[in-house]
C-alpha positions as CSV (number, residue, x, y, z in Angstrom):
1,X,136.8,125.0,88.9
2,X,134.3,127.6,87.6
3,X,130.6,125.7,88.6
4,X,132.2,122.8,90.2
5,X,130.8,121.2,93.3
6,X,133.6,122.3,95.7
7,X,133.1,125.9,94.7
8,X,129.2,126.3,95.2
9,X,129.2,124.9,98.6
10,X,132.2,126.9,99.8
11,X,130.4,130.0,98.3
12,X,127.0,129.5,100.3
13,X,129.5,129.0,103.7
14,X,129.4,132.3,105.9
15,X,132.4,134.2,106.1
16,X,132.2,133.0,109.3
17,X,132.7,129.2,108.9
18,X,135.8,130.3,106.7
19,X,138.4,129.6,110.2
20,X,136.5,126.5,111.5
21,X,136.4,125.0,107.9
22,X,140.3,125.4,107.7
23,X,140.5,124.0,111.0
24,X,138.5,121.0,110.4
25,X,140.1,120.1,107.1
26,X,143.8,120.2,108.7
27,X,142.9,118.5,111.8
28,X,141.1,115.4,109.8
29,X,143.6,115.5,107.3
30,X,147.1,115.7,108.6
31,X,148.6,113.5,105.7
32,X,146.8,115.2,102.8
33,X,148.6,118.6,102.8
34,X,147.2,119.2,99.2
35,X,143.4,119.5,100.4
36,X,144.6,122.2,102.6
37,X,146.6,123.8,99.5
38,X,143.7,124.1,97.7
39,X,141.3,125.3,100.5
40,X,143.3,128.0,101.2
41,X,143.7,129.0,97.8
42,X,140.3,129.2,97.3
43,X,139.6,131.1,100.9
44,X,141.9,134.0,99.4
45,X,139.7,135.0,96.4
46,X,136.4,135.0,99.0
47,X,134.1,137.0,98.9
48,X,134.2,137.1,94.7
49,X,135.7,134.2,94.1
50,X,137.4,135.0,90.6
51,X,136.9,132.8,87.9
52,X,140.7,133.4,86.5
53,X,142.2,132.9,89.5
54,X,140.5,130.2,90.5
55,X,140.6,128.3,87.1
56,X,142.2,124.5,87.7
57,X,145.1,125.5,85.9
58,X,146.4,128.0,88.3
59,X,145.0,126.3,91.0
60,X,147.1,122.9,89.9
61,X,150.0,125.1,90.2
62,X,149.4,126.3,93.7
63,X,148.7,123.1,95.0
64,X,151.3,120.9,92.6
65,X,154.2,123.5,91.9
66,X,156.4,120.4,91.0
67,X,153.8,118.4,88.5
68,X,152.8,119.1,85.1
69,X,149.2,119.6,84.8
70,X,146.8,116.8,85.6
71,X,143.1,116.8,85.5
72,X,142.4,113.9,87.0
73,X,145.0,114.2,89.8
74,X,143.1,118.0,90.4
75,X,139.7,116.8,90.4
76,X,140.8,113.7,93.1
77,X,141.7,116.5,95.0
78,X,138.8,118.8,94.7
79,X,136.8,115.7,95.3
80,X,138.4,114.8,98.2
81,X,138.1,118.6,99.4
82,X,134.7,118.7,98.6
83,X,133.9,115.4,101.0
84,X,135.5,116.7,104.0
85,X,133.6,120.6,103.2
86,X,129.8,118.4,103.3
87,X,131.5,116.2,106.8
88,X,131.9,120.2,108.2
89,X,128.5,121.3,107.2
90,X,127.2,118.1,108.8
91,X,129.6,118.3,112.1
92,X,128.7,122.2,112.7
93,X,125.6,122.2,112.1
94,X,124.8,119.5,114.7
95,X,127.3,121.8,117.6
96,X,125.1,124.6,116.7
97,X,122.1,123.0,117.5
98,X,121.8,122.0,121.0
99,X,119.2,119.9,120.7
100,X,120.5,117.9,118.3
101,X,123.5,117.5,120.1
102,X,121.7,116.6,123.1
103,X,120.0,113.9,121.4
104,X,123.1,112.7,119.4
105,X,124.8,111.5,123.3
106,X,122.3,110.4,124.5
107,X,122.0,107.9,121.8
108,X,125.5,107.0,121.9
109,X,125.6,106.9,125.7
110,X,122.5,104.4,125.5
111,X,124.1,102.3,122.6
112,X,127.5,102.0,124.4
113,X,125.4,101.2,127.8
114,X,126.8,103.9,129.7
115,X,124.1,104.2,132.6
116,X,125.5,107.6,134.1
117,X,126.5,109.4,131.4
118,X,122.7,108.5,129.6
119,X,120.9,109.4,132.9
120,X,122.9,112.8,133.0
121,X,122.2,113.7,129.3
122,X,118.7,112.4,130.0
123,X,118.1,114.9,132.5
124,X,119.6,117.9,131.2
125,X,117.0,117.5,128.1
126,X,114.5,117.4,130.8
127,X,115.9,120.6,132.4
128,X,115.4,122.6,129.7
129,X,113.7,126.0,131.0
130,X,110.1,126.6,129.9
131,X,111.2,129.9,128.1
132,X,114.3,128.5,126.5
133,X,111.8,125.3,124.7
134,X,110.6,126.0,121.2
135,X,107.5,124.7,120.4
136,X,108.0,124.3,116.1
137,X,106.2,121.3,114.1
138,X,108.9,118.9,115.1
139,X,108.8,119.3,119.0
140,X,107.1,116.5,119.2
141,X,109.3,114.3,116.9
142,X,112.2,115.2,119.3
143,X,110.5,114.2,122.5
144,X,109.4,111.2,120.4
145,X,112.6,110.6,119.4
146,X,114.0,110.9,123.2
147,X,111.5,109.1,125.0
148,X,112.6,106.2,122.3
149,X,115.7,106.2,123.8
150,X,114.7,106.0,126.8
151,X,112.3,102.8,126.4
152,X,115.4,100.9,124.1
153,X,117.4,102.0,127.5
154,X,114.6,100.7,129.7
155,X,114.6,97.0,127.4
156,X,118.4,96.9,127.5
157,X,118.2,96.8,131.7
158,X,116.0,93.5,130.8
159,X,113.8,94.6,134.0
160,X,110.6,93.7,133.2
161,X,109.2,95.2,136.3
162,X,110.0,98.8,134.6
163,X,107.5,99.8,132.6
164,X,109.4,100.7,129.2
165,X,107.8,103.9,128.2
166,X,105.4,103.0,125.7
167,X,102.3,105.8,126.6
168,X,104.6,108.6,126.3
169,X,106.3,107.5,122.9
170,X,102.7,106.7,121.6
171,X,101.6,110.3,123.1
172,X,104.3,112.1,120.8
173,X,103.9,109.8,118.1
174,X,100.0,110.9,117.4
175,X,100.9,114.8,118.2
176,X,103.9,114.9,115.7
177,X,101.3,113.2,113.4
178,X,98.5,115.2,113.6
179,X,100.5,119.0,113.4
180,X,102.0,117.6,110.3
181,X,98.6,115.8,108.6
182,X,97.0,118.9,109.7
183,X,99.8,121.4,108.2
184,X,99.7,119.5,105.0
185,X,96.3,119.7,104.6
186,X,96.3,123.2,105.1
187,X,98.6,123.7,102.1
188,X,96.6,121.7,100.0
189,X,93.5,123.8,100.6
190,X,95.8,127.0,100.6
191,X,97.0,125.6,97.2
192,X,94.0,125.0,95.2
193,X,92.1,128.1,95.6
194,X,94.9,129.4,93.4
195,X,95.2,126.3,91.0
196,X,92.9,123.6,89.3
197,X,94.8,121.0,91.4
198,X,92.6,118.9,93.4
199,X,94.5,116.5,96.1
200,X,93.0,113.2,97.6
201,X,93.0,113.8,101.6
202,X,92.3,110.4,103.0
203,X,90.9,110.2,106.5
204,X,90.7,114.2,107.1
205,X,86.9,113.4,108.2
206,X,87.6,110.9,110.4
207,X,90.8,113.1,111.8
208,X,88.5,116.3,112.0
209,X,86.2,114.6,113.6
210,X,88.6,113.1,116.3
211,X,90.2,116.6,116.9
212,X,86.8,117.8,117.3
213,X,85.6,115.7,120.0
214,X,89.0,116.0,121.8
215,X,89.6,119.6,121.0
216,X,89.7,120.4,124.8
217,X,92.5,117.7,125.3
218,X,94.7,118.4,122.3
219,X,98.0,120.3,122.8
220,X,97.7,123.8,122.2
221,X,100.5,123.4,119.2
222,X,98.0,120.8,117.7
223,X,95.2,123.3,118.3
224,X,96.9,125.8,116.5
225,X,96.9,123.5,113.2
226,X,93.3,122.3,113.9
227,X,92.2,126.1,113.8
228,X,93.8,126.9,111.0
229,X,92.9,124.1,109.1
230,X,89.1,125.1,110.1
231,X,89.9,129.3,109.1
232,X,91.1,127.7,105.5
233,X,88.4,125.8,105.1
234,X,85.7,128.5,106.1
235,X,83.8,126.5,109.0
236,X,83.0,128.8,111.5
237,X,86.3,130.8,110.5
238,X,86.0,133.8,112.6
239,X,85.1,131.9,115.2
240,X,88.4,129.6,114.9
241,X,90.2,132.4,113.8
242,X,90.3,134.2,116.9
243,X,90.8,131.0,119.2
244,X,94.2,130.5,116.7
245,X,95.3,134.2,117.3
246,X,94.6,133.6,121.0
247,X,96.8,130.8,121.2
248,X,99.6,132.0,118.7
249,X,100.2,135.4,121.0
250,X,99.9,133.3,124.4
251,X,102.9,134.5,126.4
252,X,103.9,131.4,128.0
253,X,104.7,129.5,125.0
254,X,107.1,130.2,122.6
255,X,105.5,128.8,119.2
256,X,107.2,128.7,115.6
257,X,104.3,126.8,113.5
């Protein structure tokens, strides 16, 4: 079992995850006792995971007493272990993240055209408190993402007197854009003053001179990428310098560029 599949991504899991793993493997797989067998097996030789102890022989034992050794039978099962350990890592890490969870209802509320239960979810998202809101590079992408919803939620009503949210899903489209054209660029600039690598940036002048003329009206996130990509490339860098630093210690914003 030694390098196998199974093994490295139980090894990376937290001690932590070790109960809720267990958990999730019994409850979604009540008629495959051996998966279970074999999981606990390997959660008893955490956090050093022995090579002897865990070699498929031994382990065949521990999950088979009454078979004579089978490799394909043992690797079926570590397979099948190894499916339901990447369906945890999926299912837990979208609990832990609120967000994401958010999102994922109100997707499946607005698919399964359950008006309350999407306007609820809906505004809880919106209720978020201004201190509790993290403003990373994908901020946008989740309002995007939301307001989406909301507009395929609008054209399922087929009431064309509603207007189905097109400004604000255009809005977030061009801000996700432009935080990630500008962070790109930045690391290609970044990039090549350390190597002989030179990379094609189509339409920067055009963008930079769009941002420039709209500076004032730009989000303070998308400021924050417009500044630095103006440090990195040395125009007027002190100057943009200090109007990135002002907006990166602001205290009303939590950002996470």
């Amino acid at each position: 079992m030694h390098k196998s599949k199974l093994l490295e991504i139980i090894q990376v899991l937290d001690e932590i995850d070790y109960k809720p793993l267990l958990k999730f493997v019994n409850s979604n797989n009540k008629s495959d006792g051996q998966i279970t067998l074999l999981l606990k097996h390997i959660l008893k030789s955490a956090p050093d995971f022995e090579v002897k102890r865990l070699s498929k022989e031994k382990t065949f034992k521990i999950v088979f007493p009454d078979k004579k050794y089978n490799d394909v039978l043992m690797r079926r099962c570590m397979s099948r272990l190894f499916q339901m350990c990447e369906d945890y890592v999926v299912s837990s890490r979208v609990l832990k993240n609120k967000q994401r969870r958010k999102l994922e209802l109100l997707t499946f509320y607005g698919e399964k055209k359950l008006d309350h239960h999407f306007s609820t979810q809906l505004r809880k998202w919106k209720q978020v408190e201004p201190n509790e809101t993290i403003m990373d590079d994908l901020f946008f992408f989740r309002e995007f993402l939301v307001e989406k919803e909301v507009s395929m939620h609008i054209f399922r009503q087929q009431d064309r007197t509603v207007e189905p949210n097109l400004q604000q899903i255009s809005n977030n489209l061009d801000a996700f854009y432009l935080i990630h054209k500008l962070k790109v660029c930045c690391a290609s600039i970044s990039y090549q003053t350390l190597s002989k690598k030179r990379y094609e940036l189509p339409l920067l002048e055009e963008l930079l001179a769009y941002l420039s003329k709209n500076e004032a009206k730009l989000h303070p996130l998308v400021q924050a990428y417009y500044y630095a990509l103006m440090t990195s490339k040395g125009e007027e860098e002190e100057k943009n310098f200090y109007k990135l630093k002002n907006i990166l210690f602001r205290k009303e914003e939590k950002f996470h560029p």
